[in-house]
C-alpha positions as CSV (number, residue, x, y, z in Angstrom):
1,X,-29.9,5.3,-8.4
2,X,-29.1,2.9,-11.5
3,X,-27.3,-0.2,-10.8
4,X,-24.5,0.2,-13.1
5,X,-21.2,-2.2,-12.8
6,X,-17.4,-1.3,-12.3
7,X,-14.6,-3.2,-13.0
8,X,-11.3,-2.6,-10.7
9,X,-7.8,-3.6,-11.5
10,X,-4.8,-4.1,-9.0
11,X,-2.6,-5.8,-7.8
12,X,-4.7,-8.1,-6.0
13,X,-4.4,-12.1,-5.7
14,X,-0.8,-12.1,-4.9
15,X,-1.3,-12.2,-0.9
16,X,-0.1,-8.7,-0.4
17,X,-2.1,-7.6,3.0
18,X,-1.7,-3.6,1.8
19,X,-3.3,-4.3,-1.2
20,X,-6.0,-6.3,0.2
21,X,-6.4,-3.8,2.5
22,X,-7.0,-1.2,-0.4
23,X,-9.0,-3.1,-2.2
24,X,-11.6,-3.5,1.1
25,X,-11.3,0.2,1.6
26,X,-12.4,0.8,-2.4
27,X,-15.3,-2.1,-2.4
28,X,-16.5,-0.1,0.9
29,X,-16.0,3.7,-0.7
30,X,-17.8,2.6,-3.7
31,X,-20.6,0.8,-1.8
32,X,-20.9,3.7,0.4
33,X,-22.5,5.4,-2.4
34,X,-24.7,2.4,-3.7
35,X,-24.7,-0.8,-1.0
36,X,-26.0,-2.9,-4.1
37,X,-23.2,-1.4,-6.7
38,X,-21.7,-4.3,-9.0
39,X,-18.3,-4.4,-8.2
40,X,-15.7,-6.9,-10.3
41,X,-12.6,-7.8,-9.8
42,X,-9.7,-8.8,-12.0
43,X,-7.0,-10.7,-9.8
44,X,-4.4,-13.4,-10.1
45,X,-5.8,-15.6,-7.6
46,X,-9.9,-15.6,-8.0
47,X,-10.7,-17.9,-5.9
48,X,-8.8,-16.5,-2.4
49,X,-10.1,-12.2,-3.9
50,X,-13.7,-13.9,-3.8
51,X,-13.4,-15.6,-0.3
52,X,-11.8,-12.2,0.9
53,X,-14.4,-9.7,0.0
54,X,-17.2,-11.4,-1.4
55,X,-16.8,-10.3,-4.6
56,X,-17.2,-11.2,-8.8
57,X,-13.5,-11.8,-9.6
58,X,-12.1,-12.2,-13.0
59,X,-8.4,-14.1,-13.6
60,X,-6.0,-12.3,-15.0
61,X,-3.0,-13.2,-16.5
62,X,0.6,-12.6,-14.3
63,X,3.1,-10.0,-15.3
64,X,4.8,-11.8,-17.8
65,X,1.8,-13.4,-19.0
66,X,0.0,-10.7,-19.7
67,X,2.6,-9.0,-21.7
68,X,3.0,-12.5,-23.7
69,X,-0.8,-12.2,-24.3
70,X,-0.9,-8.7,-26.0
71,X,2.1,-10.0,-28.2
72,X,0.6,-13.4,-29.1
73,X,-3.1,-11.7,-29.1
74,X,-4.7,-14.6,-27.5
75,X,-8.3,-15.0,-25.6
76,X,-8.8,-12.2,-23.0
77,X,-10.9,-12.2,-20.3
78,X,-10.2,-9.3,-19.2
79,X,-11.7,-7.6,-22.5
80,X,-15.0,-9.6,-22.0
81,X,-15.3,-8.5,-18.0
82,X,-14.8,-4.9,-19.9
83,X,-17.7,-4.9,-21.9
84,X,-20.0,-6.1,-19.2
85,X,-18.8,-3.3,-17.1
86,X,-19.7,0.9,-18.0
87,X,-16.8,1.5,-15.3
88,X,-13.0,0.4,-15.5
89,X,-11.4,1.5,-11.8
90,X,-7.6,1.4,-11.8
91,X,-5.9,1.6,-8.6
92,X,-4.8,1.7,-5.9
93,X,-1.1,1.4,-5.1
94,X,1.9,2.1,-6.6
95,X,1.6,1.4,-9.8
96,X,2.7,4.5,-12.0
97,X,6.4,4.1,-11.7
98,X,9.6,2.6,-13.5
99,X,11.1,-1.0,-12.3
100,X,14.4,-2.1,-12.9
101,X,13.6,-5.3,-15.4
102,X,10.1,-5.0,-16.1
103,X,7.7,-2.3,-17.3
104,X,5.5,-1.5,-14.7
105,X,3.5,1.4,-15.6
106,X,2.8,0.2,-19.0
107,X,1.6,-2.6,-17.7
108,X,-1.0,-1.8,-15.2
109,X,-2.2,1.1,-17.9
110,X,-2.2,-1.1,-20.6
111,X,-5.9,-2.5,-19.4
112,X,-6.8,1.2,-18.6
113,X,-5.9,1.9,-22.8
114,X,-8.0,-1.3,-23.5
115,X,-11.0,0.5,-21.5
116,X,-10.6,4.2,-22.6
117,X,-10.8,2.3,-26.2
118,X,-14.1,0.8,-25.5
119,X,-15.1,4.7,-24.1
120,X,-15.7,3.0,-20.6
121,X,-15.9,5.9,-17.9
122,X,-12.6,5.2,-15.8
123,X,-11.1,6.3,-12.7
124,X,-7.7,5.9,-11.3
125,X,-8.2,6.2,-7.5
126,X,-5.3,6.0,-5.1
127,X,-2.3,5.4,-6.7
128,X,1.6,6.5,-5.9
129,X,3.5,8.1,-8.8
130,X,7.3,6.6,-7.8
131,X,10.6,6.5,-9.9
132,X,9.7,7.6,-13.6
133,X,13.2,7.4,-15.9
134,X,12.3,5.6,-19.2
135,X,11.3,8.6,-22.0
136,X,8.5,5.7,-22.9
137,X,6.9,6.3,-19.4
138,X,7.3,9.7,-19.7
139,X,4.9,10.0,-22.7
140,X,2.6,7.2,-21.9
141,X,1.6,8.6,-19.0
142,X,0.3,11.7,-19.9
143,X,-1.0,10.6,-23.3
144,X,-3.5,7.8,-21.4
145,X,-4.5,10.2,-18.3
146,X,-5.3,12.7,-19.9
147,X,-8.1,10.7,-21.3
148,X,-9.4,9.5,-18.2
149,X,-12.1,11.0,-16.1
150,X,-11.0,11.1,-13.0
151,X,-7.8,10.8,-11.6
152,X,-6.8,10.4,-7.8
153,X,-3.7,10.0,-6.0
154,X,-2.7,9.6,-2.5
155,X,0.2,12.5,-2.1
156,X,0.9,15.6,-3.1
157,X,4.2,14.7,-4.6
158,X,2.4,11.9,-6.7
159,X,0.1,14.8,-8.0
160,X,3.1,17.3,-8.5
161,X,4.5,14.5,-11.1
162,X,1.7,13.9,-12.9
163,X,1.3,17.6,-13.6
164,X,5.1,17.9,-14.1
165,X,4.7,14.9,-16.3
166,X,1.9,16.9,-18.9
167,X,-1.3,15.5,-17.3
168,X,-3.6,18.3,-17.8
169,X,-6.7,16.6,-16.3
170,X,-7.4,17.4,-12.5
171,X,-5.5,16.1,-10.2
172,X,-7.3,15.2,-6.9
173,X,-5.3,14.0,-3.5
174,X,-7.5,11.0,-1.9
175,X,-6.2,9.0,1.2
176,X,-4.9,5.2,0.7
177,X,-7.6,3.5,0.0
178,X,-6.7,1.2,3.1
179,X,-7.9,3.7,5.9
180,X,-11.5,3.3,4.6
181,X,-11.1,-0.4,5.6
182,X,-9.5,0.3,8.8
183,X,-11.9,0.3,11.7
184,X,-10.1,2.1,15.2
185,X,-9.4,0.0,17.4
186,X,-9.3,-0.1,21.4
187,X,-6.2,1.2,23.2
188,X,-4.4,-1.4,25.0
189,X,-4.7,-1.1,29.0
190,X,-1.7,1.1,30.1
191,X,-1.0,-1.1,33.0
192,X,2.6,-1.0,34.2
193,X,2.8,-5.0,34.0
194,X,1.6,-4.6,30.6
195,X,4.8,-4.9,28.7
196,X,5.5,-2.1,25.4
197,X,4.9,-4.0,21.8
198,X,6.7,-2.5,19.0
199,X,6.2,-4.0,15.7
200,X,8.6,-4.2,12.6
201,X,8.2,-4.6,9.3
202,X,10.8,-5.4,6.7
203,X,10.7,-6.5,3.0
204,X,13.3,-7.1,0.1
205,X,13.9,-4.9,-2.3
206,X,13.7,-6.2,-5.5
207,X,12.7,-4.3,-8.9
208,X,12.9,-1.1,-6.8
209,X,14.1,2.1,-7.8
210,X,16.7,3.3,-10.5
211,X,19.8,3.3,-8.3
212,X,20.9,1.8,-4.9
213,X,22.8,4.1,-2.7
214,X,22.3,1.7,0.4
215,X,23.6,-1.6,1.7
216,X,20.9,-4.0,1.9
217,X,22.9,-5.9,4.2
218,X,24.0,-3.2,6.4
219,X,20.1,-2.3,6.7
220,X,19.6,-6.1,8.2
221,X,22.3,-5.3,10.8
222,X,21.0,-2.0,11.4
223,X,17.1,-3.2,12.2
224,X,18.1,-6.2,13.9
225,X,20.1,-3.9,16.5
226,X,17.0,-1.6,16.7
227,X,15.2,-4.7,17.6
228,X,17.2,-5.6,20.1
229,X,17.8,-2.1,21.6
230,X,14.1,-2.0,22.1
231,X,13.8,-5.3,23.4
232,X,16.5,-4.9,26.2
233,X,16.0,-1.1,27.1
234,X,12.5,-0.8,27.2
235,X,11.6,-5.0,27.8
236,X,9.3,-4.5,25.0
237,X,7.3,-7.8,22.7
238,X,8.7,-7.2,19.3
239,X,6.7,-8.3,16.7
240,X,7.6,-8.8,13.0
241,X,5.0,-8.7,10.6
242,X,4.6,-9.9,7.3
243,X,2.6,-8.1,4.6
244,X,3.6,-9.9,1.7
245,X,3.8,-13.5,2.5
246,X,1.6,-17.0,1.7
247,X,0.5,-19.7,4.1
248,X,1.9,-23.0,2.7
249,X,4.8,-22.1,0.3
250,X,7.9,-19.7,0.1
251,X,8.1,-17.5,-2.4
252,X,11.8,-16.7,-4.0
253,X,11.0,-12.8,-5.3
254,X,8.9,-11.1,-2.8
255,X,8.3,-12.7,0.3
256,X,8.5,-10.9,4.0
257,X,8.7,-13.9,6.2
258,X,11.9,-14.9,4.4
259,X,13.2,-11.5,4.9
260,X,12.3,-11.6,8.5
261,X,14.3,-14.8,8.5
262,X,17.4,-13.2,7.1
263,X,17.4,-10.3,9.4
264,X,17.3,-12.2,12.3
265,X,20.6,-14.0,11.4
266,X,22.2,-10.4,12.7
267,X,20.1,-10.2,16.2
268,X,21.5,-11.5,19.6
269,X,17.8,-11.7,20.9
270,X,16.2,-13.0,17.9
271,X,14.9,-16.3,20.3
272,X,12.5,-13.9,22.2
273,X,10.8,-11.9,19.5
274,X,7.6,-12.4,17.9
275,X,7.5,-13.5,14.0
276,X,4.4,-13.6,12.9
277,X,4.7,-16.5,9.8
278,X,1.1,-15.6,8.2
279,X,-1.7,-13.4,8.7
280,X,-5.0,-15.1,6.8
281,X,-7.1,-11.9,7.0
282,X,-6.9,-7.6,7.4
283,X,-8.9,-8.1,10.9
284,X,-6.6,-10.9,12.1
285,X,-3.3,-8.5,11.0
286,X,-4.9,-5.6,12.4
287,X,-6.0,-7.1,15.8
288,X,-2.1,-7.7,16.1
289,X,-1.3,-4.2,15.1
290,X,-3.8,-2.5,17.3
291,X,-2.1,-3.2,20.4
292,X,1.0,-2.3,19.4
293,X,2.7,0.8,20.9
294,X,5.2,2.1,18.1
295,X,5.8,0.3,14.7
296,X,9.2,0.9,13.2
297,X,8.3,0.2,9.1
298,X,9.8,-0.7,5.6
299,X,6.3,-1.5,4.1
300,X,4.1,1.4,3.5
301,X,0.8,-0.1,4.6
302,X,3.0,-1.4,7.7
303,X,2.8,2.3,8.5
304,X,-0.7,3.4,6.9
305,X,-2.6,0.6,8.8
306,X,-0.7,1.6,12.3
307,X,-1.3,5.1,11.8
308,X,-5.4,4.2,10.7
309,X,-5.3,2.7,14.5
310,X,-3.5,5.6,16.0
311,X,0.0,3.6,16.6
312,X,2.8,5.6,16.4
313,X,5.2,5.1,13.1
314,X,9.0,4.9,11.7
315,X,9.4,5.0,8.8
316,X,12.2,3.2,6.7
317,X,11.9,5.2,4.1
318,X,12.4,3.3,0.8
319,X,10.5,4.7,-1.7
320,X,8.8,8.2,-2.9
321,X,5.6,6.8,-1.9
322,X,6.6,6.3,1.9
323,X,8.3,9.5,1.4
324,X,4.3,10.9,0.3
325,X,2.6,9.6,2.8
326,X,4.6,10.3,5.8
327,X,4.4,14.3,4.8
328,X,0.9,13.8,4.4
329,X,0.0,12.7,7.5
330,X,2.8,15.5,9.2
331,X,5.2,12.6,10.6
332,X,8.0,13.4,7.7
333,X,10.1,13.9,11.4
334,X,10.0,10.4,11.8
335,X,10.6,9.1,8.2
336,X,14.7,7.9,7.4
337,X,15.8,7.3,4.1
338,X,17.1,3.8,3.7
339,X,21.0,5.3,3.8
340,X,20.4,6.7,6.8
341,X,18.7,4.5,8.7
342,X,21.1,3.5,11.5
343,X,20.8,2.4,14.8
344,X,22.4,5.9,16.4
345,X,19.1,8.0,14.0
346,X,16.6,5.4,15.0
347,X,16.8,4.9,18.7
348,X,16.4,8.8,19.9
349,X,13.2,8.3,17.7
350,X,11.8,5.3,19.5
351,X,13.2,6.7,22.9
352,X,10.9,9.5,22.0
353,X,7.7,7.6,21.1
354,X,7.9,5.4,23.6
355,X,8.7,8.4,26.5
356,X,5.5,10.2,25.2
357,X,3.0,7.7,24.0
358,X,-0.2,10.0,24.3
359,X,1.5,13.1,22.4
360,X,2.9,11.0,19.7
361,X,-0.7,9.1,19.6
362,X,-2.2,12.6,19.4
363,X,0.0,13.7,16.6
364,X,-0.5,10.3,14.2
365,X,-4.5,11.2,15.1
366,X,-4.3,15.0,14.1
367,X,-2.0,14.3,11.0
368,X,-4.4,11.2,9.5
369,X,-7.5,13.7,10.7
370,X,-6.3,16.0,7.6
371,X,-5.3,13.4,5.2
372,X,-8.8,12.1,5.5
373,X,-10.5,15.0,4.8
374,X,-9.5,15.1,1.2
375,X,-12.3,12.4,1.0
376,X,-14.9,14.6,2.0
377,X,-14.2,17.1,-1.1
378,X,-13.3,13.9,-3.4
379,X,-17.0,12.1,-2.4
380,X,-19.2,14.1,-5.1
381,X,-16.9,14.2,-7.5
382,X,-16.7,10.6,-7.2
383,X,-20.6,10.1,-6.8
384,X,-20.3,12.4,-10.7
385,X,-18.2,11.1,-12.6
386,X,-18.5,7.3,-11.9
387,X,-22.1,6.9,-10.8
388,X,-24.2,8.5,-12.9
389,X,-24.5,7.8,-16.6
């Protein structure tokens, strides 16, 4: 097979474990097909993409900058790492969706225009379709993908709103990206002095969604009292993990390890728990997670990565695309919606989970088992329209 070169944009460089852990799944999907493909990436922080996966890597400019760029028409980069590349890869995440003070969508599909107009083949593999309420979304969306050549998302309902949207182009259902780079795990020995390890994960919520209909601060009192009811019932390690979070500086927008911080305030046994201030690497995060025996989750890859190594999930449901994946993988039982999410619905669930550990292990295996699948069907379809010239 030719070597030919593909150009991915994400949200990558921002020290985001889920997105890392996507873009690790992609690099090895596309390498599964050719092991000496020339893969590219455009990220906001080259230097710690190229360390992570051993990978070309391209700067990019930040949110705003970027959007300052394309006014102001200065140098791009991006452009140049375009033309040396016959494929432009978009994906994965959530990127097709409004936010509250910032146009989201148009932004990540602005360089997905850029590459359509320089008749690149492109791809848009793995991404969540959330919140759409601006008419300007509504037409862009359909206007750019239906000039793309191939288009993969990883939920039904992210499919369903494309095609509600106008996107006429097939739409194909691939698993997160994330489960390619997840490798099983060992179970942890089910010794009685072996005491249970729940993980949480929480996160802010900033530039999310159209409307609240929750009490952010009423969800802090709620998780910390799960935390604590699973620490004093069941004497279990809890463990809160950051996703989004950076080893030598705070961050003021996004950042878990603060939100852990804040949610603690509201827990009596806060002393005894777990926090987890950094995780430098996907194997050092998922040797954590692996020997967990339930993880009750606000971050979607909280939940995708624990159900990739057969750990039993809770989802705090906070967004359409936790809402996508929790169906997909036939755990939509255990997924609450952030208004709901209260001690008195929470506990029976984690009473359960933890009272049957092998049937709810069995379930998470049989419901990711059919998610995966989709690959299978997805693979030459891939292998066609991206591969060969």
């Amino acid at each position: 097979m030719a070597h030919q070169g593909a150009l991915i944009s994400g949200f990558y460089g921002y020290s985001n474990m889920g997105d890392e852990a996507m873009l690790s799944g992609m690099v090895k999907l596309l390498r599964q097909q050719d092991p000496d493909y020339p893969l590219t990436v455009l990220t906001f922080n080259p230097e710690d993409t190229q360390r992570r996966h051993k990978i070309s890597t391209v700067p990019t400019h930040a949110p705003r900058r970027r959007l300052d760029a394309i006014r102001n028409k200065v140098r791009d980069p991006e452009r140049q790492a375009m033309k040396a590349n016959p494929v432009f890869v978009l994906g994965g995440g959530d990127l097709l969706r409004d936010g509250a003070d910032r146009p989201v969508a148009q932004f990540w599909l602005w360089p997905m225009q850029k590459a359509i107009k320089l008749k690149r083949r492109t791809a848009l593999l793995g991404v969540s379709v959330g919140e759409i309420w601006k008419p300007e979304t509504k037409e862009l969306i359909p206007w750019v993908l239906n000039q793309v050549d191939l288009i993969t998302v990883r939920d039904a309902a992210s499919k369903q709103k494309l095609e509600a949207l106008g996107v006429t182009n097939p739409v194909h259902i691939i698993p997160d990206l994330a489960l390619q780079a997840v490798k099983s795990l060992a179970q942890p020995p089910q010794e009685s002095s072996r005491p249970l390890q729940v993980g949480i994960s929480v996160r802010w919520m900033s530039n999310r969604g159209q409307t609240v209909d929750y009490s952010y601060a009423e969800l802090q009192r709620e998780m910390a009292a799960i935390a604590d009811y699973a620490a004093s019932k069941h004497n279990a390690v809890i463990h809160f993990l950051p996703f989004q979070a950076f080893d030598n500086y705070y961050s003021n927008d996004d950042d878990d390890y603060i939100a852990i911080l804040e949610m603690l305030r509201h827990s009596r046994q806060s002393p005894d728990f777990v926090v987890h201030r950094y995780f430098p690497s996907l194997a050092k995060l998922t040797e954590v997670m692996g020997n967990l025996d339930v993880v009750v989750g606000m971050r979607l890859h909280s939940l995708i990565i624990a159900a990739g190594l057969g750990v039993p999930v809770i989802a705090a449901d906070y967004d359409p695309k936790v809402t996508g994946f929790m169906a997909e993988i036939g755990q939509s039982d255990y997924s609450v919606p952030l208004r709901e999410f209260k001690r008195d619905r929470v506990i029976p669930l984690l009473d359960n989970l933890l009272a049957q550990p092998q049937i709810a292990r069995d379930s998470i295996a049989q419901g990711l088992s059919q998610y995966e699948a989709q690959l299978q069907t997805l693979k030459p379809i891939l292998l066609e329209k991206l591969f060969q010239s």
